[in-house]
C-alpha positions as a Markdown table, in Angstrom:
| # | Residue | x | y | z |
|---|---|---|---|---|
| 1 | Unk | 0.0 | 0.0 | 0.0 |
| 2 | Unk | 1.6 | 3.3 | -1.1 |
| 3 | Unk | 1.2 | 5.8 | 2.3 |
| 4 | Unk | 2.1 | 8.9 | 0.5 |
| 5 | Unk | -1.3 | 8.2 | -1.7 |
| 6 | Unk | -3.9 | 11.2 | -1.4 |
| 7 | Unk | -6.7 | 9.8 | 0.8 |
| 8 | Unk | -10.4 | 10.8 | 1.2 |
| 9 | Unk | -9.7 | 12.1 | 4.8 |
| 10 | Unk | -7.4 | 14.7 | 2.9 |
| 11 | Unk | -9.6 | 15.7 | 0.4 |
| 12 | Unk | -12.4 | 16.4 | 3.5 |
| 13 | Unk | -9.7 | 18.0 | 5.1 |
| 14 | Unk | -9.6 | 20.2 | 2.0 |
| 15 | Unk | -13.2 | 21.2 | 2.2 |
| 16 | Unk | -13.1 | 22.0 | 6.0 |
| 17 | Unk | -10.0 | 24.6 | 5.8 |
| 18 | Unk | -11.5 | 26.4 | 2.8 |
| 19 | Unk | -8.5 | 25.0 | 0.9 |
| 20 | Unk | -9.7 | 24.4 | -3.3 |
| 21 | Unk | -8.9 | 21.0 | -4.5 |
| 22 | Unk | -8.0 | 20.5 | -8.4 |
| 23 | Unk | -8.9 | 17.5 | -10.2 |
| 24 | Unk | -7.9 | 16.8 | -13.6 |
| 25 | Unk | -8.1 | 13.5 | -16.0 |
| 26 | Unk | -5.4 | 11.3 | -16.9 |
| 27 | Unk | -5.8 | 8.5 | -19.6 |
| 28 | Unk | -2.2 | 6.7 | -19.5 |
| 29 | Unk | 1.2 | 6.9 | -18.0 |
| 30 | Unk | 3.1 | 9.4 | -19.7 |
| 31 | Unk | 0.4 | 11.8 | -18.5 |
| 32 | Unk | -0.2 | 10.4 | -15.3 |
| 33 | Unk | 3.8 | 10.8 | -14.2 |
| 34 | Unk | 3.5 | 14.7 | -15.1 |
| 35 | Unk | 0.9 | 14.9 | -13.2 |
| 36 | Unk | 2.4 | 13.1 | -10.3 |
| 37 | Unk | 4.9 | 15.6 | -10.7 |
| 38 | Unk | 2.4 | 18.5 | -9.4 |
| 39 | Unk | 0.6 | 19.2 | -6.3 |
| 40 | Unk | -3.0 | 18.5 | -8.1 |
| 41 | Unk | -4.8 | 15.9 | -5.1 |
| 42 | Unk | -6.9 | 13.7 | -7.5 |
| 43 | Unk | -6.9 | 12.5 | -10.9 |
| 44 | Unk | -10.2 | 11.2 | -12.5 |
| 45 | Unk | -9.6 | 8.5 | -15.1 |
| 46 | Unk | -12.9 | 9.8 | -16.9 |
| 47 | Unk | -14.9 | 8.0 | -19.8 |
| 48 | Unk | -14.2 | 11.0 | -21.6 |
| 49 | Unk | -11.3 | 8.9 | -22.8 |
| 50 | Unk | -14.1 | 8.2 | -25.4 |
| 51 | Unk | -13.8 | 11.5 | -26.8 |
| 52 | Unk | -10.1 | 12.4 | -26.5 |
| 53 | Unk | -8.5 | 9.0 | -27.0 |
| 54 | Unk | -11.0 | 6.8 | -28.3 |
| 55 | Unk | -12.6 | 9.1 | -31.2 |
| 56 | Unk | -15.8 | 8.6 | -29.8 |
| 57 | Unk | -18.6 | 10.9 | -30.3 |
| 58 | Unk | -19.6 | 10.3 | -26.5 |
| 59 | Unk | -18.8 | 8.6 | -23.6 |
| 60 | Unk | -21.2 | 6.0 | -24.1 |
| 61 | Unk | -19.6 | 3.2 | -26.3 |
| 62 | Unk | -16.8 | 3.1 | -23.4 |
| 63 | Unk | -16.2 | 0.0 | -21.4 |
| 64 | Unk | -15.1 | -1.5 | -18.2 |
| 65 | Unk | -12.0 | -2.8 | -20.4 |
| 66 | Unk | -11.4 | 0.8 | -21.6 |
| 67 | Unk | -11.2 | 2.1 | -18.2 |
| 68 | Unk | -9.3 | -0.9 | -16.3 |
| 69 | Unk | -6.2 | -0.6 | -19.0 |
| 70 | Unk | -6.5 | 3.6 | -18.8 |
| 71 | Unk | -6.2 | 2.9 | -15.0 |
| 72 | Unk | -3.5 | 0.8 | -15.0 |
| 73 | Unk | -1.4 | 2.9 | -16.5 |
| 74 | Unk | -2.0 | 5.9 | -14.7 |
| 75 | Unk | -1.6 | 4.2 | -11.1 |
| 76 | Unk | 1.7 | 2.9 | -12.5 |
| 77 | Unk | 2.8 | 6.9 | -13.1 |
| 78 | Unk | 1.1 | 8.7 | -10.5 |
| 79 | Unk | 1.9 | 7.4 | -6.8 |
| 80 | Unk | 0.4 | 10.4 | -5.2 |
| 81 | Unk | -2.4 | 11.5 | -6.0 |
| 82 | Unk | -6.2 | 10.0 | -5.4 |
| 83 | Unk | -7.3 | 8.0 | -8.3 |
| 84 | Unk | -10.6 | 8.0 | -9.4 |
| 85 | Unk | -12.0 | 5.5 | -11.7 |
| 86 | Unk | -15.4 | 6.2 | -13.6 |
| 87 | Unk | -17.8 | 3.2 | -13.9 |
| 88 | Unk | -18.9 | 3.7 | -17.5 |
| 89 | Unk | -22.3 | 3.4 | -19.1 |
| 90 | Unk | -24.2 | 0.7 | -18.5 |
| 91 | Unk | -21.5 | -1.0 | -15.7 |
| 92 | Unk | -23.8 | -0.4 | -12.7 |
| 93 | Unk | -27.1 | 0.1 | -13.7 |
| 94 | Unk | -28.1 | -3.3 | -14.3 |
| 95 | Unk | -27.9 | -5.4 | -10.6 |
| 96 | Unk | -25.9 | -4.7 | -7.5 |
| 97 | Unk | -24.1 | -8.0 | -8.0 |
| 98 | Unk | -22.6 | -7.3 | -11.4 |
| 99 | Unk | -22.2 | -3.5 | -10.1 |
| 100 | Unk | -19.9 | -4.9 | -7.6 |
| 101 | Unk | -18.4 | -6.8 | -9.9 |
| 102 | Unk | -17.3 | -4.5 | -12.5 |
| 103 | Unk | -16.1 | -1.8 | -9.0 |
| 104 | Unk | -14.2 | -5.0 | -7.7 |
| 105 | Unk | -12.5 | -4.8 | -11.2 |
| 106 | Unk | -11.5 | -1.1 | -11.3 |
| 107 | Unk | -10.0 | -1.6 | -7.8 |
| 108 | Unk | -8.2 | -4.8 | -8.0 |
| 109 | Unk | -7.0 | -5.0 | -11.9 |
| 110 | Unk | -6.7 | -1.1 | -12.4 |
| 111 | Unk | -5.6 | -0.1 | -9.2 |
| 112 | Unk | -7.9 | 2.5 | -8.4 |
| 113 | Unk | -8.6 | 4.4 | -4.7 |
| 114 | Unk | -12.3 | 5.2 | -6.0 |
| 115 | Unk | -14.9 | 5.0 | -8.3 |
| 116 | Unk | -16.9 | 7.6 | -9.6 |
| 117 | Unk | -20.5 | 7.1 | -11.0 |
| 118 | Unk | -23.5 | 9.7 | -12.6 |
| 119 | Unk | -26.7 | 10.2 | -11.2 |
| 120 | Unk | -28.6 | 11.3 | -8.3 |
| 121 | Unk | -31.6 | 9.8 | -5.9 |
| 122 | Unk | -31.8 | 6.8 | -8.2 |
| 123 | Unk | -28.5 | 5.8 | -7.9 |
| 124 | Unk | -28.6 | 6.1 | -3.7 |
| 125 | Unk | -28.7 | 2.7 | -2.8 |
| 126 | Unk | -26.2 | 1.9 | -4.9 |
| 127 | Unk | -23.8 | 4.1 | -4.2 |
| 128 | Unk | -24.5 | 3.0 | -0.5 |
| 129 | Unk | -23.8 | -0.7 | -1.3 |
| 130 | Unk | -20.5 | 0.3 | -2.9 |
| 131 | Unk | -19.2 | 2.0 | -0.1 |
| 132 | Unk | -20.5 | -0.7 | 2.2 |
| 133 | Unk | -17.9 | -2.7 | 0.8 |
| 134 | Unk | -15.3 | -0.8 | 1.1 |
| 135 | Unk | -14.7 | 1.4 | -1.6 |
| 136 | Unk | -15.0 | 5.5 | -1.9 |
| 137 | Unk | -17.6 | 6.9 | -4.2 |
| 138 | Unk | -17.8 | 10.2 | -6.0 |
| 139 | Unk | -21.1 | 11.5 | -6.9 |
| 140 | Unk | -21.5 | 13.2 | -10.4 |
| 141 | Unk | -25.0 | 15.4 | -11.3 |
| 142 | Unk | -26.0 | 18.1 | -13.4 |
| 143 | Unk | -25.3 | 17.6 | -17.1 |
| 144 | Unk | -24.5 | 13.5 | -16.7 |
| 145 | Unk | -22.7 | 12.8 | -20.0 |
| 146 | Unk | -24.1 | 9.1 | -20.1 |
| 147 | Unk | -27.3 | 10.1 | -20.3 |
| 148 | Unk | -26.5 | 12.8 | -22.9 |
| 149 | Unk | -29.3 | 11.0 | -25.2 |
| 150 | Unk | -32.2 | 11.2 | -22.6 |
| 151 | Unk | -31.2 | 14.8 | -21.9 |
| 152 | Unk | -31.3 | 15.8 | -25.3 |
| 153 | Unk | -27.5 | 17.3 | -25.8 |
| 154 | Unk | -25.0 | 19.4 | -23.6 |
| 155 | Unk | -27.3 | 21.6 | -22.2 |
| 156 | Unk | -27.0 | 23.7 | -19.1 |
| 157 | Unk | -28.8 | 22.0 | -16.0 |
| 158 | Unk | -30.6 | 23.3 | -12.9 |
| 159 | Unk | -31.9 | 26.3 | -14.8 |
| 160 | Unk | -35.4 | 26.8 | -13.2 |
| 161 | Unk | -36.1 | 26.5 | -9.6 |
| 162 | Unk | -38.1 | 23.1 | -9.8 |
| 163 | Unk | -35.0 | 21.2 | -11.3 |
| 164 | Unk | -32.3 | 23.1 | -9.2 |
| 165 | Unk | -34.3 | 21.2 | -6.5 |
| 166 | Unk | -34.3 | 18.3 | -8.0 |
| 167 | Unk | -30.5 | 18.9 | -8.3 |
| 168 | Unk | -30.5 | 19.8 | -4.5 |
| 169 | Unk | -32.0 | 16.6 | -3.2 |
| 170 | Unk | -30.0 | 14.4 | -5.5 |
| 171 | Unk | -26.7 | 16.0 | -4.6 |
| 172 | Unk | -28.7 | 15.3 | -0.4 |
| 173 | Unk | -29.2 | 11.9 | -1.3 |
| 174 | Unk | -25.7 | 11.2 | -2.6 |
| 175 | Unk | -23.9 | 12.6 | 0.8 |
| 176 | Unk | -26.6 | 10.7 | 3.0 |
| 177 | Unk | -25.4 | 7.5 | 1.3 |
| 178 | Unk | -21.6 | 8.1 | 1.8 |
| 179 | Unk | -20.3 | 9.5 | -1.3 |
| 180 | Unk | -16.9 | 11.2 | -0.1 |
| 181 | Unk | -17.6 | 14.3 | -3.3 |
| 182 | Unk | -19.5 | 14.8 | -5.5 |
| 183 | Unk | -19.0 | 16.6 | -9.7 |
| 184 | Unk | -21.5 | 19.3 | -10.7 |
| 185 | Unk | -21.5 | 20.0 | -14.2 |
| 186 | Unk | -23.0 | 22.3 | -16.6 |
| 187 | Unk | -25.1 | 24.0 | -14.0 |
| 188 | Unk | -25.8 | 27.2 | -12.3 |
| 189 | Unk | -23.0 | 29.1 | -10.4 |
| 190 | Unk | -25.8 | 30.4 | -8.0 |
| 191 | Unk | -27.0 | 26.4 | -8.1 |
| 192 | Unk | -23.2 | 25.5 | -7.3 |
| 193 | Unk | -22.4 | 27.4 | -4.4 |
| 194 | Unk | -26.3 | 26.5 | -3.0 |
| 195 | Unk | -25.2 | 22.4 | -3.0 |
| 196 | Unk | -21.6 | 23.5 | -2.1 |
| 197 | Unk | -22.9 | 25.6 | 1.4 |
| 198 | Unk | -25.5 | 22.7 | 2.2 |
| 199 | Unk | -23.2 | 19.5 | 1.6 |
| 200 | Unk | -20.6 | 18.9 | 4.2 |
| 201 | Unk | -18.2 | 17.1 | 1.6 |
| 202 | Unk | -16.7 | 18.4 | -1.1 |
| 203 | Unk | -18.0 | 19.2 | -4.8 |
| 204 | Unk | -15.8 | 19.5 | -7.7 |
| 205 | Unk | -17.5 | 21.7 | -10.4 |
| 206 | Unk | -17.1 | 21.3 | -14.2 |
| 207 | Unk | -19.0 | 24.3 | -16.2 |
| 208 | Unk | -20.3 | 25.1 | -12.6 |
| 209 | Unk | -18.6 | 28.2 | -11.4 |
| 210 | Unk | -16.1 | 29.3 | -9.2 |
| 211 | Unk | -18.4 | 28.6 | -6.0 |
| 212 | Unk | -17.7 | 24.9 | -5.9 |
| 213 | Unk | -15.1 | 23.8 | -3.6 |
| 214 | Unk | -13.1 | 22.3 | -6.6 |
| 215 | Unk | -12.5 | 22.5 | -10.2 |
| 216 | Unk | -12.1 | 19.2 | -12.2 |
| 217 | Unk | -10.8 | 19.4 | -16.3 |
| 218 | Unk | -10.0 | 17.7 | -19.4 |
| 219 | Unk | -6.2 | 16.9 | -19.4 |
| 220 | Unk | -6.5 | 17.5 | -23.1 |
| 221 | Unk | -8.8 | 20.9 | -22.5 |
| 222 | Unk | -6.3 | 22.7 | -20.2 |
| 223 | Unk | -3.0 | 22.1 | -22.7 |
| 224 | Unk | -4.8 | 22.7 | -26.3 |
| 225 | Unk | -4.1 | 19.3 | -27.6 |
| 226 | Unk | -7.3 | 19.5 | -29.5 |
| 227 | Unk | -6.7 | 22.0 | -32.6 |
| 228 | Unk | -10.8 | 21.8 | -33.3 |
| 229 | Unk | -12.4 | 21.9 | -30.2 |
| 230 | Unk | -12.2 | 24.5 | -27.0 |
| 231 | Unk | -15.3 | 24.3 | -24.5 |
| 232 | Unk | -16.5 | 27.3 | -23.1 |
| 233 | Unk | -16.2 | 25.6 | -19.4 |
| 234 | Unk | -12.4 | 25.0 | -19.7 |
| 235 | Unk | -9.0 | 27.5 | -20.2 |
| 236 | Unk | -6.0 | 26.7 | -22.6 |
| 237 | Unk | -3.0 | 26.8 | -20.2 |
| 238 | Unk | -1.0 | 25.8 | -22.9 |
| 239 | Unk | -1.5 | 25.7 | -27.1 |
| 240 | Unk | 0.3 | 22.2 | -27.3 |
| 241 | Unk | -1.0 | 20.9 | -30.9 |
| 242 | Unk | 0.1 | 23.8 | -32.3 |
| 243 | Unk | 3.5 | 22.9 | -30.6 |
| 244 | Unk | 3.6 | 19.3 | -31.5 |
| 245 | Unk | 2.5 | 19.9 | -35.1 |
| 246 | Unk | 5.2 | 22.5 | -35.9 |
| 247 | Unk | 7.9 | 19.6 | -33.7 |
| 248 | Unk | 6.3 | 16.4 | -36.3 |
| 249 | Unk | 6.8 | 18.8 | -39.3 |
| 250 | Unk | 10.2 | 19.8 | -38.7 |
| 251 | Unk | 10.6 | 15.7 | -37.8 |
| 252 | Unk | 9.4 | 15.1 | -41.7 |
| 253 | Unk | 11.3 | 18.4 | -43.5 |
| 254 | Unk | 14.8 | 16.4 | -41.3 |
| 255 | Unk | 14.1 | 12.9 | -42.9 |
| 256 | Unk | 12.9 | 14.2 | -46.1 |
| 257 | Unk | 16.1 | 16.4 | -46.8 |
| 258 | Unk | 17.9 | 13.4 | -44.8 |
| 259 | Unk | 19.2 | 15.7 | -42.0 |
| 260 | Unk | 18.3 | 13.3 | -39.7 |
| 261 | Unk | 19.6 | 10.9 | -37.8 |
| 262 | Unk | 22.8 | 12.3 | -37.6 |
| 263 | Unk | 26.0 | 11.1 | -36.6 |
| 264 | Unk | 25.5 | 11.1 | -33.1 |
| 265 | Unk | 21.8 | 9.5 | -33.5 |
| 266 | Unk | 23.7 | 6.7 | -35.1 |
| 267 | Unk | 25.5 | 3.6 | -34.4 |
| 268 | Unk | 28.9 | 2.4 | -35.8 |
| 269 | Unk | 31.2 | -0.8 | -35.7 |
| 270 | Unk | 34.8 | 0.1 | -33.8 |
């Protein structure tokens, strides 16, 4: 058992002396060892692996497979920080045993401290019977990406009073069954800091303001490795694509003009 790990207790801690906890994604090991390198507390090895490493339109065609070999590798580079696992689409909505089943997985094979699954009151007792056997659980509502179909898009959630309620007693329901934090996205600030005042653990917004007692981002979003695509929830610390493209080109203009390897990229017999 590593000791230096991030725990649960910390991130609590966090929450109690007003201290904002960052959360960012990690998909495999090169990424996870910068991070490591950081003070950032948690990494969340998200389904949205389906959009930036997969080429999925979604997050839904991700598996339990997808997410045990992302884990893997990113609890063989990162030895401090908290490592989330999400339980993709369709991996715990089914029964409680095979629920159980597919957590045991992300914890034994992949190596993950936690698991992290969407929904509110309906996934309550699950979430309940997951940490009843030992494992921590992050909560996720708001815009729930999994259900992006029955939602009708990325749309802002919590916009009227009756489903910032709704919003409200889910986020209620997720704390009374033991979730240790729980995501908001895509809603409200004035929603955010609501749920973030009431709740006694920690939330980690997404889209959800600056109220929140956390911020969690795309890996990908915060370093501009996607030349196409910025979302208006997310900053570009960095324009890396732009970077690496000008890096592969020169790479090709080297080879093509047969510049490189040179000499001391080579090997010879003495």
């Amino acid at each position: 058992m590593n000791t230096n790990r991030i725990t649960i207790n910390k991130i609590q801690e966090m929450k109690v002396n007003g201290e904002p906890i960052s959360m960012v994604t990690a998909y495999d090991y090169t990424s996870a060892k910068i991070i490591n390198s950081t003070k950032i507390p948690i990494i969340l090895v998200g389904d949205s692996m389906g959009n930036n490493i997969l080429g999925y339109d979604s997050t839904i065609p991700v598996t339990v497979e997808d997410i045990i070999r992302s884990t893997k590798s990113v609890t063989a580079g990162a030895k401090k920080p908290l490592i989330v696992a999400d339980l993709p689409f369709f991996s715990y909505q089914i029964d409680i045993k095979s629920t159980l089943l597919n957590v045991r997985r992300l914890i034994q094979e992949g190596g993950a401290n936690a698991v992290k699954l969407e929904g509110g009151e309906q996934v309550a007792d699950t979430v309940k019977r997951i940490v009843m056997a030992g494992v921590p659980v992050m909560g996720h509502i708001g815009l729930t990406p999994q259900s992006v179909n029955q939602l009708g898009g990325y749309k802002l959630q919590g916009k009227t009073s009756e489903s910032a309620k709704i919003l409200l007693n889910d986020a209620l329901a997720l704390q009374e069954s033991g979730a240790f934090a729980i995501v908001l996205e895509l809603i409200p600030s004035e929603l955010s800091r609501e749920i973030t005042d009431t709740l006694k653990i920690p939330t980690i917004g997404i889209g959800a303001g600056i109220e929140c007692d956390g911020q969690v981002q795309v890996f990908h979003d915060l370093l501009g490795l996607n030349l196409e695509f910025s979302p208006k929830h997310s900053q570009k610390y960095a324009n890396l694509a732009a970077t690496i493209k000008i890096a592969l080109d020169n790479y090709d203009a080297d080879v093509r003009k047969k510049k490189f390897p040179k000499n001391e990229n080579s090997f010879f017999l003495k």
